[in-house]
C-alpha positions in Angstrom: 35.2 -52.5 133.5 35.6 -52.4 129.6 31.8 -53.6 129.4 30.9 -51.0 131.7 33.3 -48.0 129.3 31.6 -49.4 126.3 28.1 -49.3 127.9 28.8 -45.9 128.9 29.9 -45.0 125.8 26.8 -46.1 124.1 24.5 -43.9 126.4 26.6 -40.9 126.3 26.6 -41.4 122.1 22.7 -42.0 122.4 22.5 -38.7 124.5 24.2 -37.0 122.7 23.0 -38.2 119.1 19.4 -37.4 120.8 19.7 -34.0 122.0 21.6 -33.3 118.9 18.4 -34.2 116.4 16.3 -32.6 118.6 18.2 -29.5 117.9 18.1 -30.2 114.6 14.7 -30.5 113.7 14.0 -27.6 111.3 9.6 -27.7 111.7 9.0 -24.7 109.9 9.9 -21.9 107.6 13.9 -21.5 108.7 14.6 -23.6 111.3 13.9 -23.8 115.2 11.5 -20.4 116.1 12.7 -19.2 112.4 16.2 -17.6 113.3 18.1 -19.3 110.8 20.7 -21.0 113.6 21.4 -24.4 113.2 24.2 -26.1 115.6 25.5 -28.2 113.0 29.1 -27.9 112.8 31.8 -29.4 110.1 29.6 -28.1 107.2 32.0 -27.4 103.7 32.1 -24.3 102.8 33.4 -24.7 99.2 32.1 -27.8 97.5 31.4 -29.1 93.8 28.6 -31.1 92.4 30.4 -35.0 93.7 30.6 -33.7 97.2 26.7 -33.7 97.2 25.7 -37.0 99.9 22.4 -37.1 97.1 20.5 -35.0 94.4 16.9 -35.8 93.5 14.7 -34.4 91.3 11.4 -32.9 92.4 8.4 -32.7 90.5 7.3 -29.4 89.5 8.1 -26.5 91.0 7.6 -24.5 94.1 9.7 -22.3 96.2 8.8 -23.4 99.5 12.1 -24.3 101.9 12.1 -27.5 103.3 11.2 -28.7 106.7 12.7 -31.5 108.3 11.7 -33.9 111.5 14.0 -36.3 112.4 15.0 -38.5 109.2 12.3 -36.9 106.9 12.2 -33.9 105.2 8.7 -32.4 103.7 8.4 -29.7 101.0 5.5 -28.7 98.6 5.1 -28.1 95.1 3.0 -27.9 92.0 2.4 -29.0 88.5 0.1 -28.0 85.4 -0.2 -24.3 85.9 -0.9 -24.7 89.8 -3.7 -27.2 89.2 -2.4 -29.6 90.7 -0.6 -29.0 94.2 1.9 -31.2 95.6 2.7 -32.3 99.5 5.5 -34.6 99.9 8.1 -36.8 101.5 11.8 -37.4 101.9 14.2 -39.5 103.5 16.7 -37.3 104.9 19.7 -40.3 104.9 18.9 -41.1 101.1 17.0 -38.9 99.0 14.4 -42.0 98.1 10.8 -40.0 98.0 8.7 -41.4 101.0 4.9 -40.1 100.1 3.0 -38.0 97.4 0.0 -36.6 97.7 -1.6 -34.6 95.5 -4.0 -31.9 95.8 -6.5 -30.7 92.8 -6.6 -27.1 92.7 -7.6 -23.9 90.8 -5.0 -22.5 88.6 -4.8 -18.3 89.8 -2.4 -15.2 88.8 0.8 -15.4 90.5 3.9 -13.0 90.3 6.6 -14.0 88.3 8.8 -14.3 91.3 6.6 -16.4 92.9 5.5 -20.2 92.7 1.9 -22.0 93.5 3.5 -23.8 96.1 5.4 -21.4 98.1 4.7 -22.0 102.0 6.9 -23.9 103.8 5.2 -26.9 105.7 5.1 -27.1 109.5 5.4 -30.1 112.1 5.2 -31.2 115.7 6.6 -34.8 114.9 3.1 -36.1 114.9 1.2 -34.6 111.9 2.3 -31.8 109.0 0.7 -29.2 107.5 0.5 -28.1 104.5 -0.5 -24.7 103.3 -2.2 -23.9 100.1 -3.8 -21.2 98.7 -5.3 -20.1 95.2 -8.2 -17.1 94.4 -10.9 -19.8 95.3 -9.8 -21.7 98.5 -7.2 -21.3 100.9 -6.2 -24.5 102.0 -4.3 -26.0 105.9 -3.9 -29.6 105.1 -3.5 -31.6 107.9 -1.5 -35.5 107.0 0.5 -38.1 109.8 3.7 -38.9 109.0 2.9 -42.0 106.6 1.2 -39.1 104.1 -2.6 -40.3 105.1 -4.2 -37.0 104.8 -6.6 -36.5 108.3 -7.9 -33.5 107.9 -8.4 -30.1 105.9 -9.4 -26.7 106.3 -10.6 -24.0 103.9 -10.2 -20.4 104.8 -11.8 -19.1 102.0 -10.0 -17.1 98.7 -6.8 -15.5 98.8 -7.5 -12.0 97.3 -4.2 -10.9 95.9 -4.3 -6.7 94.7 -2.0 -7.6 91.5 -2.5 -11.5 91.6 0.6 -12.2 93.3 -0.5 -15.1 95.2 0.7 -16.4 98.5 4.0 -16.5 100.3 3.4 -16.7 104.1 4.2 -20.1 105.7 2.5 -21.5 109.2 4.5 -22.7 111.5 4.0 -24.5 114.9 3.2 -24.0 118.6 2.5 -26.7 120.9 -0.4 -28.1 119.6 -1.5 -25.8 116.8 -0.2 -24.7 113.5 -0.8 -20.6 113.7 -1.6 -19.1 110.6 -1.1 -15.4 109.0 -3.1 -14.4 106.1 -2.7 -10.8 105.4 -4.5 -10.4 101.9 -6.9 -8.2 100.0 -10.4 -10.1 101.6 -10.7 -11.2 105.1 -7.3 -11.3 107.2 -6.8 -12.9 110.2 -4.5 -15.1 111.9 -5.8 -18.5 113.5 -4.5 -21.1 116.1 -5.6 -24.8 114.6 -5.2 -27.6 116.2 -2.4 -30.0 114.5 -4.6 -33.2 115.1 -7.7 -32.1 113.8 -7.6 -28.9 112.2 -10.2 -27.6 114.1 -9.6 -23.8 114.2 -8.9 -23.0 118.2 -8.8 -19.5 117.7 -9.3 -16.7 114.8 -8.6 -13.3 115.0 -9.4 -11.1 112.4 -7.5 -8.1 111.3 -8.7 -4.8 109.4 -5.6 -5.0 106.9 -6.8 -5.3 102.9 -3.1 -5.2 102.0 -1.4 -8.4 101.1 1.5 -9.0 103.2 3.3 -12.5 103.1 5.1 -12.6 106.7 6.0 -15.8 108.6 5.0 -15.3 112.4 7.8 -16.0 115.0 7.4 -17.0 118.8 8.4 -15.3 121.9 8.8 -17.3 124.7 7.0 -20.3 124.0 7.2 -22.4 127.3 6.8 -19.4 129.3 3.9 -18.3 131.4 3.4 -15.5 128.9 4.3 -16.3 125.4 3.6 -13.9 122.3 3.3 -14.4 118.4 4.8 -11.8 116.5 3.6 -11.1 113.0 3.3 -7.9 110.6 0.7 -6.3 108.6 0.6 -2.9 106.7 -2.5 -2.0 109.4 -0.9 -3.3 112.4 3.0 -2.8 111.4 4.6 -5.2 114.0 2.0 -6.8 116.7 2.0 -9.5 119.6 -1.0 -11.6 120.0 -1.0 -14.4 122.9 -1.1 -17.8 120.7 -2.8 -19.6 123.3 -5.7 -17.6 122.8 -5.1 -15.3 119.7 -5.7 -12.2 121.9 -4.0 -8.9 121.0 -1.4 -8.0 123.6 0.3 -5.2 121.9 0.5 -3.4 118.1 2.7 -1.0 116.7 1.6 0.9 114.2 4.9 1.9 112.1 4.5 1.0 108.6 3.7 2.9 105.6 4.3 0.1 103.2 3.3 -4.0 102.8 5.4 -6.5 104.8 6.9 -9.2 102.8 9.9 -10.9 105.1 9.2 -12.1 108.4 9.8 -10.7 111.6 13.0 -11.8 113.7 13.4 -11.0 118.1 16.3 -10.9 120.1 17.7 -8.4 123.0 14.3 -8.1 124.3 13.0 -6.3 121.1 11.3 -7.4 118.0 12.4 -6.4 114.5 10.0 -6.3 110.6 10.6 -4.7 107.9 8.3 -2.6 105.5 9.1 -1.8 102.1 7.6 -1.8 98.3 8.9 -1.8 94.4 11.6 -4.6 95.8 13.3 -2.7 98.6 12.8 -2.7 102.0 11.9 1.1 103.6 11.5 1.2 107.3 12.4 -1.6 110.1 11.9 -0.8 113.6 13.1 -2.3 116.9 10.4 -2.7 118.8 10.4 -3.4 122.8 8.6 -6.8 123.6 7.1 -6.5 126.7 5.0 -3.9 126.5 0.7 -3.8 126.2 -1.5 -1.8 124.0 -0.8 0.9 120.8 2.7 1.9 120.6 4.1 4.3 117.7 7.0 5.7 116.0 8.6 6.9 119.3 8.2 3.6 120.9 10.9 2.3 118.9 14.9 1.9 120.3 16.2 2.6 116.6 15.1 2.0 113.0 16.5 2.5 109.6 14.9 3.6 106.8 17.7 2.2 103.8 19.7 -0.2 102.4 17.3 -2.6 103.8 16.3 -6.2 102.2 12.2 -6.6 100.9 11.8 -10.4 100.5 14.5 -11.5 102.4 14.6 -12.0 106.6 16.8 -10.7 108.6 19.4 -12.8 110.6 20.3 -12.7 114.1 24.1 -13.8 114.7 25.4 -12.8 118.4 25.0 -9.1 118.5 24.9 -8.4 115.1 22.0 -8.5 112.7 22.9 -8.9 109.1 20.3 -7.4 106.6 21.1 -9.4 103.0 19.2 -7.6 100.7 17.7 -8.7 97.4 20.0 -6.8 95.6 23.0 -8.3 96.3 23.9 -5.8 99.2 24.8 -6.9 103.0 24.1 -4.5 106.2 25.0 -5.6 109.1 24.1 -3.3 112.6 24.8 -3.6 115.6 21.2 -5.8 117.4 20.9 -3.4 120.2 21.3 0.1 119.0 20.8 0.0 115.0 24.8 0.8 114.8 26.0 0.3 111.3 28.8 -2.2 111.2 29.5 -2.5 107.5 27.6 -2.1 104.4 28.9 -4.2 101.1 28.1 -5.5 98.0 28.0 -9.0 97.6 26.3 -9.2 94.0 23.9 -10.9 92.7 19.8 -11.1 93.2 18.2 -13.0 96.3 15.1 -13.9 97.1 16.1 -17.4 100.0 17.0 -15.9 103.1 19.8 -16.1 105.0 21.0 -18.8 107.5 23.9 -19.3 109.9 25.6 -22.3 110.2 28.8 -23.2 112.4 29.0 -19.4 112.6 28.8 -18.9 108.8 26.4 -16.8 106.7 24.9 -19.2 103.7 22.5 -18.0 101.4 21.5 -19.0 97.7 20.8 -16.5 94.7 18.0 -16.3 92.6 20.2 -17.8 89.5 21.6 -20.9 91.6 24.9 -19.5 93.0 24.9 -20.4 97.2 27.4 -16.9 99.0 29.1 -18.1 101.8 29.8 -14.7 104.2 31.9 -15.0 107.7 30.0 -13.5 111.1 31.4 -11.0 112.8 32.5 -7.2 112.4 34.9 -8.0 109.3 32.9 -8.5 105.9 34.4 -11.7 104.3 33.2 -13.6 101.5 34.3 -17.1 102.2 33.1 -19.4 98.8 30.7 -18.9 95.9 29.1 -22.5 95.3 27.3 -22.9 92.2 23.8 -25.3 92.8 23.7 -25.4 88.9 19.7 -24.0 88.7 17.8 -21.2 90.4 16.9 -21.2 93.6 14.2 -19.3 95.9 14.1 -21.1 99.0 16.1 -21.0 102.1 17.9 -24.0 103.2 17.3 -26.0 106.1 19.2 -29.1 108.4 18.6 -32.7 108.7 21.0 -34.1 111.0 24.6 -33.2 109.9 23.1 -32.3 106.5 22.2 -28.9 104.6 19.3 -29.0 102.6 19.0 -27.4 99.5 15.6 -26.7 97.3 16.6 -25.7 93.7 13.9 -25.1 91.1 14.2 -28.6 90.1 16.3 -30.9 92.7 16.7 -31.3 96.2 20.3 -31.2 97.1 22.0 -32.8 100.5 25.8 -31.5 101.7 26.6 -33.6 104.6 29.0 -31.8 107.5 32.5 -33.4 107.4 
């Protein structure tokens, strides 16, 4: 009988250690379909620099988030003025770089803000992809999880209006990494196929206004599944990602789109906005076909609403953290304003939620920790002890944290 309890009791741990990484496989720009929610629990809330399970340094510098598969953890950067572009490796357990590979490139104007190595990479546990782009080539670099580059693919210049560069991030479905490049030239976005990065699908789009969203999915294993991205042209559309066919558009913004679009309650939410504040989100209705408008939408807001920064859905709130230091949180389904506060500070990472606390990281290094619900509470200021643009992710039962020079791991208690 005790042979029998122990053997059960290595399954059940198996089982659950399984379902538990598959959870916590962050493939892309903020986690599992980009909502920010991780299931981790037993994360510190206040720490100090010796709580850290490891610190490395990374060379260069880039402000792309990590992604993470299993026990490995992938993030981009860049050295000599953007000339030379950087896709690498971690081990999630120790810190100890796996892989480096390094990609020769033009150098280009960028903002000051910005970084020549800014989209986050994406996986399917089989290859990752990196994204680079520059004013000569815009490159989806294909490598296997050992860092042997299989394939690339060049989309052409990224024409930038003021030379800001690049700050959109693919991310994966199924079989294909699904691009967005809103820009000054030719935008489009494109289905490519992971193991070959042979483009599946391209549609282009009659935007000339660069716009740095992340897509997000809708219903991915379902008979009918959408991909949601923005563009000043198209404000907030659905195209079918097996495909790339347009299924609906709504036409509501006045102004670039920067953040990325968030869904939940059967509506999908994007945010406009310009000079470094956000001016118009809308909730649109997600099953719908064709041109919608203004009136289409259940509610929108027109202030006190973040530029760079994604919104995140929490139950039925959504909390808008905006770079300036100021949170708004509404109610999901009606646009209800719960609170509005001042947190301080400038932002450009944004938010996550993890064990049902807000975590997000200033610009100057300093990682707010802010309770869910309808009460505002500040829970712990953390300082990460150098800036910091990119939004953490989870490995495991650890927090992963991109400064401007070190990766950081806090490991759940």
């Amino acid at each position: 009988m005790k042979s029998l309890l122990s053997f059960l009791g290595l399954i059940t741990a198996f089982v659950f250690t399984a379902s538990h990484a598959d959870a916590e496989n962050w493939n892309r720009f903020r986690g599992p379909n980009g909502t920010g929610i991780s299931e981790l629990t037993g994360l510190p809330v206040e720490w100090n620099e010796s709580d850290y399970d490891w610190k490395v340094e990374i060379p260069g510098l880039g402000h792309s988030s990590p992604c993470t598969w299993e026990n490995m953890i992938f993030v981009s950067s860049s050295l000599d003025d953007g000339t030379k572009r950087l896709a690498l490796a971690y081990d999630a357990d120790t810190g100890k770089q796996l892989w480096q590979n390094e990609v020769v490139f033009e150098t280009n104007d960028k903002h000051a803000l910005n970084s020549f190595a800014s989209a986050t990479p994406t996986t399917d546990g089989k290859h990752v992809a990196f994204l680079f782009a520059g004013s000569e080539q815009t490159l989806l670099i294909g490598y296997d999880l050992a860092g042997k580059e299989v394939w690339r693919t060049d989309f052409g210049p990224f024409v930038c209006q003021h030379g800001h560069g690049c700050g959109t991030s693919p991310i994966t479905y199924k079989d294909l990494a699904i691009l967005s490049i809103q820009h000054s030239g030719p935008s489009f976005v494109a289905g490519v196929e992971l193991a070959t990065g042979k483009i599946r699908w391209k549609n282009e789009r009659e935007t000339r206004l660069t716009g740095h969203c992340t897509p997000t999915l809708i219903g991915a294993d379902s008979d009918a599944p959408q991909v949601i991205y923005t563009n000043t042209d198209d404000g907030i559309a659905s195209l079918d990602p097996r495909n790339g066919d347009l299924i609906w558009r709504a036409k509501v913004f006045t102004a670039r789109a920067v953040n990325s679009p968030v869904v939940g309650e059967g509506f999908a939410f994007a945010i406009c906005g310009g000079g470094g504040r956000g001016k118009y989100i809308g909730a649109i209705p997600v099953h719908q076909k064709g041109e919608l408008t203004f009136e289409d939408a259940a509610w929108s807001l027109d202030q006190n609403l973040p530029y760079v920064l994604t919104p995140l859905i929490v139950g039925e709130n959504m909390y808008l953290w905006g770079d300036n230091g100021v949170l708004l949180c509404v109610k999901v389904k009606t646009g209800e304003v719960v609170y509005l506060e001042r947190i301080g500070g400038i932002f450009s990472a944004s938010p996550v939620c993890i064990d049902g606390k807000i975590y997000c990281a200033s610009r100057d290094g300093e990682m707010v920790v802010v309770a869910t619900g309808d009460k505002f509470q500040v829970l712990a200021r953390n300082q990460l002890g150098e800036g910091c643009h990119a939004t953490p992710a989870i490995s495991g039962d650890r927090m992963i944290v991109r400064g401007f020079k070190h990766l950081f791991a806090l490991k759940a208690k």
